[in-house]
C-alpha positions as CSV (number, residue, x, y, z in Angstrom):
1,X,180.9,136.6,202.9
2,X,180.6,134.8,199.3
3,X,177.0,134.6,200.1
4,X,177.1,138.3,200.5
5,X,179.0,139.6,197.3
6,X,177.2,137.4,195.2
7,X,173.5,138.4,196.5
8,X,175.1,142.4,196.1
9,X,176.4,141.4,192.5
10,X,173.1,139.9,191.3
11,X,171.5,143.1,192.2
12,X,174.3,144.9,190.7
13,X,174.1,142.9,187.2
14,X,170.4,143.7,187.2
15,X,170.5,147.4,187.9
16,X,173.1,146.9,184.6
17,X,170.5,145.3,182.3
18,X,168.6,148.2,182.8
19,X,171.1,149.8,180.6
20,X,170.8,147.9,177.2
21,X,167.8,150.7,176.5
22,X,170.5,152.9,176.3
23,X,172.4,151.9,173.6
24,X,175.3,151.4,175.8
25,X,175.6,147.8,176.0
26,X,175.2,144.9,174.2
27,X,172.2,142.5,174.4
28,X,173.3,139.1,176.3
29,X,170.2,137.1,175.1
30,X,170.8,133.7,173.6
31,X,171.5,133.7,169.7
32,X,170.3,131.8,166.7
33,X,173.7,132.1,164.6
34,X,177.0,132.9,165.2
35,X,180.2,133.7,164.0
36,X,182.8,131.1,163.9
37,X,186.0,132.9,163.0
38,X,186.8,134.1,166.4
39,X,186.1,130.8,168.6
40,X,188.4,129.3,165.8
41,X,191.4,131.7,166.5
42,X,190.7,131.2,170.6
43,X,191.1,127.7,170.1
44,X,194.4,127.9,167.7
45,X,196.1,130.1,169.8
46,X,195.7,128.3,173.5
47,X,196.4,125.0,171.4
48,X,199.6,126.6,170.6
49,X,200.0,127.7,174.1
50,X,199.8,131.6,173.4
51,X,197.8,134.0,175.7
52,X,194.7,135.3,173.8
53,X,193.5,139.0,174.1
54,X,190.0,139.2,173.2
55,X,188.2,142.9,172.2
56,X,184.4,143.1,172.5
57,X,183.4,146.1,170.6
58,X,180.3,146.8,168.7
59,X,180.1,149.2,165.2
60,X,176.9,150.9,166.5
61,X,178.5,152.2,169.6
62,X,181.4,154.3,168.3
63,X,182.4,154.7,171.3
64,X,183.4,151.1,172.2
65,X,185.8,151.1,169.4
66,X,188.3,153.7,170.6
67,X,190.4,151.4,172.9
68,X,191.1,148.5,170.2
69,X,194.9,150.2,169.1
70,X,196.1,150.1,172.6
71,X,194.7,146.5,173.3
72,X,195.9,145.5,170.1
73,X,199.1,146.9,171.0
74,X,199.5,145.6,174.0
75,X,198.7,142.0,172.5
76,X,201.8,142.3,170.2
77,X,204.3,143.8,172.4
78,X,203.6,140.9,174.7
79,X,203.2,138.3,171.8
80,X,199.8,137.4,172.8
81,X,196.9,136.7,170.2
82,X,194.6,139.6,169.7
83,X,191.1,138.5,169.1
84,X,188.9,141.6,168.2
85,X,185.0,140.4,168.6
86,X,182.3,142.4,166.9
87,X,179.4,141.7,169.9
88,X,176.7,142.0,168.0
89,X,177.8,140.3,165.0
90,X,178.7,136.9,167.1
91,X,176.1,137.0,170.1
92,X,177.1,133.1,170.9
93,X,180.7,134.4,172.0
94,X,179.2,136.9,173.7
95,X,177.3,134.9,175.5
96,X,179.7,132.4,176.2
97,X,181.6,135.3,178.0
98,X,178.9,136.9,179.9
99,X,179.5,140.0,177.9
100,X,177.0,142.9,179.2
101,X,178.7,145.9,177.9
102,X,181.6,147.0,175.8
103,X,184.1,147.4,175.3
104,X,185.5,144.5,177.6
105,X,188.9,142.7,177.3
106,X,188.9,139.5,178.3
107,X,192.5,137.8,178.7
108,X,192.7,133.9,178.3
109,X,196.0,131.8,179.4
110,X,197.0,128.2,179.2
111,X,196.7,126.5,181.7
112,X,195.0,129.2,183.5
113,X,191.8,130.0,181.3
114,X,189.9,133.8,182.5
115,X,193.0,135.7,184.0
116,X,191.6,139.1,183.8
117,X,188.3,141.1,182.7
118,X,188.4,144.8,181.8
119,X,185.0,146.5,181.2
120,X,184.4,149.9,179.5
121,X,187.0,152.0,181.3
122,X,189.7,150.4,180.0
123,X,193.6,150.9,181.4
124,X,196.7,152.1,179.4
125,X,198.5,149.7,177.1
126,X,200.9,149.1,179.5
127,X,198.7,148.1,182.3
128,X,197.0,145.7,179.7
129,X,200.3,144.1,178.8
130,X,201.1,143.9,182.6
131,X,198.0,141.2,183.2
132,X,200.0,139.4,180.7
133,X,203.1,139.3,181.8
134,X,202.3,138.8,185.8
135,X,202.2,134.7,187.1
136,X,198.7,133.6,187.9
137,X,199.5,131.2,190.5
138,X,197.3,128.4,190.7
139,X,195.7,127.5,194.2
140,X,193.3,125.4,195.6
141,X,190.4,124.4,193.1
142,X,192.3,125.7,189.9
143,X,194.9,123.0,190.4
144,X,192.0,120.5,189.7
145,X,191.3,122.1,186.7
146,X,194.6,122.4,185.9
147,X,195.2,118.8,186.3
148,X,192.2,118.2,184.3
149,X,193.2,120.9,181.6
150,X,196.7,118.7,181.2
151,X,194.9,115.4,180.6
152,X,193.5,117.0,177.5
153,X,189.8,116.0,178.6
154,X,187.0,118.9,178.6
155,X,185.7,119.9,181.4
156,X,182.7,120.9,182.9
157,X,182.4,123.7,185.6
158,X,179.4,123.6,188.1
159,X,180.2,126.7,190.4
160,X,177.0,126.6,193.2
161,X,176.1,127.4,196.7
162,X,174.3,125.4,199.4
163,X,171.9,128.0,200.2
164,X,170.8,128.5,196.2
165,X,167.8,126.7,195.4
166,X,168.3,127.0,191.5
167,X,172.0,125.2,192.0
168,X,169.5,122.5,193.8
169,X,167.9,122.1,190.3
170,X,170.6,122.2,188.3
171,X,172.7,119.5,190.6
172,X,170.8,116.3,189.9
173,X,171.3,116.6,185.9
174,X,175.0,117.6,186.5
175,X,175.4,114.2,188.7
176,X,173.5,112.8,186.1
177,X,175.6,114.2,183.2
178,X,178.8,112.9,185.1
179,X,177.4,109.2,185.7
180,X,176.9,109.0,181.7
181,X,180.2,110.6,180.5
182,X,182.0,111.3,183.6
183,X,184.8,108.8,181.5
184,X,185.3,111.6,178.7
185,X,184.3,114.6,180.4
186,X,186.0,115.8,183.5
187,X,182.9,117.3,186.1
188,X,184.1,120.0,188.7
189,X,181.6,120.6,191.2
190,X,183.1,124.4,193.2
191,X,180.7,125.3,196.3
192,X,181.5,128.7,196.9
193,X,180.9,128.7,200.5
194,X,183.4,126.6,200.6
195,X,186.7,127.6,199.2
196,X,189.8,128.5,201.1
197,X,191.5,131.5,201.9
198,X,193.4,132.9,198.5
199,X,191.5,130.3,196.4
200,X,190.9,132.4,193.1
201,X,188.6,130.3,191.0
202,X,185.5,132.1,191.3
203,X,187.7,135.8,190.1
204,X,189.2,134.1,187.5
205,X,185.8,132.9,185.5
206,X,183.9,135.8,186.4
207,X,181.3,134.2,188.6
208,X,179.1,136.9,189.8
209,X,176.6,134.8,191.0
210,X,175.4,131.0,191.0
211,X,174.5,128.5,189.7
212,X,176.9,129.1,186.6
213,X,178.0,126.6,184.3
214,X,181.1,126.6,181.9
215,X,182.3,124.0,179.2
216,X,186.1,124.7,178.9
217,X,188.3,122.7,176.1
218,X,191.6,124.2,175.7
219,X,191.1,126.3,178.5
220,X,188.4,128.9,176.5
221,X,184.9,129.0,177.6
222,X,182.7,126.9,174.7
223,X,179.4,127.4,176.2
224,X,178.8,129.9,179.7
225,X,175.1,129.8,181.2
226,X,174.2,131.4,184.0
227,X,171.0,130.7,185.9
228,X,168.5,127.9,185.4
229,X,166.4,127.5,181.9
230,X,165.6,123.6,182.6
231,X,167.6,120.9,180.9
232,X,170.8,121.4,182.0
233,X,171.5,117.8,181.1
234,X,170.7,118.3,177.1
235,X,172.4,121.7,177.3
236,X,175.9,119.6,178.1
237,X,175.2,116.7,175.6
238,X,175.1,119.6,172.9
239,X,177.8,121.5,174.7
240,X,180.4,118.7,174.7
241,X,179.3,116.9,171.4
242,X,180.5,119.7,169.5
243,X,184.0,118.5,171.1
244,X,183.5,115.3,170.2
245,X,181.9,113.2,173.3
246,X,180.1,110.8,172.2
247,X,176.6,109.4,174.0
248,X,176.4,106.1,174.7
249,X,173.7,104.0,174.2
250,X,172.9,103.3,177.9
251,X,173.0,107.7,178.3
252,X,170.6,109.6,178.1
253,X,168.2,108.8,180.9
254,X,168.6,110.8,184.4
255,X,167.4,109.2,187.3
């Protein structure tokens, strides 16, 4: 059944590229610069243990702006963080999201990380402040993060499949990754074919389809890449460097 909705969902997610010729999305393509204000509130707010409301939106598409009172409003009445995120202006957040079109809402918890994803049809205020309010019960796989979360280590996500030859590619560098820093990083390998009835993990980061890779500190996505573009293993030293693992001397070489 995974195997199914994942192979639909690919198909889906490139019948919605097609749309960034329209104007009505916003380009997911790797960026050269970025914005650091936002990533710095994300990361201030989950320290402090406050939900976080973030509001993709982009100046050139006027529509995309119309929904930012109610989310901002729905944000303060349930004294969550609201994180308004220009799309354009700060493509590495965007792509550490997976952010295709806009406006999306993207709701981040403590201890819980991706709780909810709202794209362009977005509900009432209330409904908004509802995904807030609602326990996210943790089952299965998100305990282990969980646990990993509380041990105030950073942690890398491998979701994959058997039957995905690109996960094939991408698992030797992520055993080698976890062999060189598995003491300061916490590696989470999640076979989708595998995961019990009511385990949520795969809804609650938005994996639409495999391999995908996330680097979570504080429980907000640092770097997200889907797919294989070869090198995995440099991608993560850069990844988690930036949060302070440091390579040892005997790293660096993958067998």
């Amino acid at each position: 059944m995974i195997k199914t909705r994942i192979q639909s969902t690919l198909f889906a997610t490139l019948i919605l590229g097609l749309a960034l010729a329209t104007g009505c999305s916003a380009s997911n393509a790797k960026p050269a610069k970025a914005q650091t204000k936002p990533r710095e509130a994300i990361t201030k707010a989950l320290d402090a243990k406050k939900p976080v409301m973030l509001f993709f939106y982009a100046e050139r598409i006027k529509d995309s702006k119309k929904s930012m009172d109610k989310v901002k409003k729905a944000a303060a009445e349930n004294k969550a963080v609201f994180v308004p995120v220009e799309a354009e202006e700060d493509a590495d957040l965007r792509y550490d999201y997976a952010i295709e079109f806009v406006p999306t809402v993207v709701v981040l918890k403590p201890g819980v990380g991706v709780s909810d994803v709202f794209v362009r049809d977005l509900p009432a205020a209330d409904k908004l402040g509802r995904t807030l309010k609602k326990d996210f019960k943790l089952t299965g796989r998100m305990n282990d993060i969980n646990a990993a979360i509380k041990s105030k280590k950073p942690v890398l996500l491998f979701f994959m499949a058997d039957w995905c030859g690109y996960c094939q590619r991408v698992q030797p560098e992520v055993e080698a990754f976890k062999r060189d820093f598995g003491d300061q990083v916490h590696v989470i390998t999640v076979d989708l074919d595998t995961l019990a009835r009511g385990d949520v993990i795969d809804f609650v980061y938005a994996v639409e389809g495999v391999p995908v890779l996330v680097a979570l500190k504080n429980n907000g996505a640092v770097h997200r890449r889907m797919g294989y573009g070869g090198d995995a293993y440099k991608m993560f030293k850069d990844a988690f460097s930036e949060l302070g693992v440091k390579e040892k001397k005997t790293a660096g070489k993958k067998s």
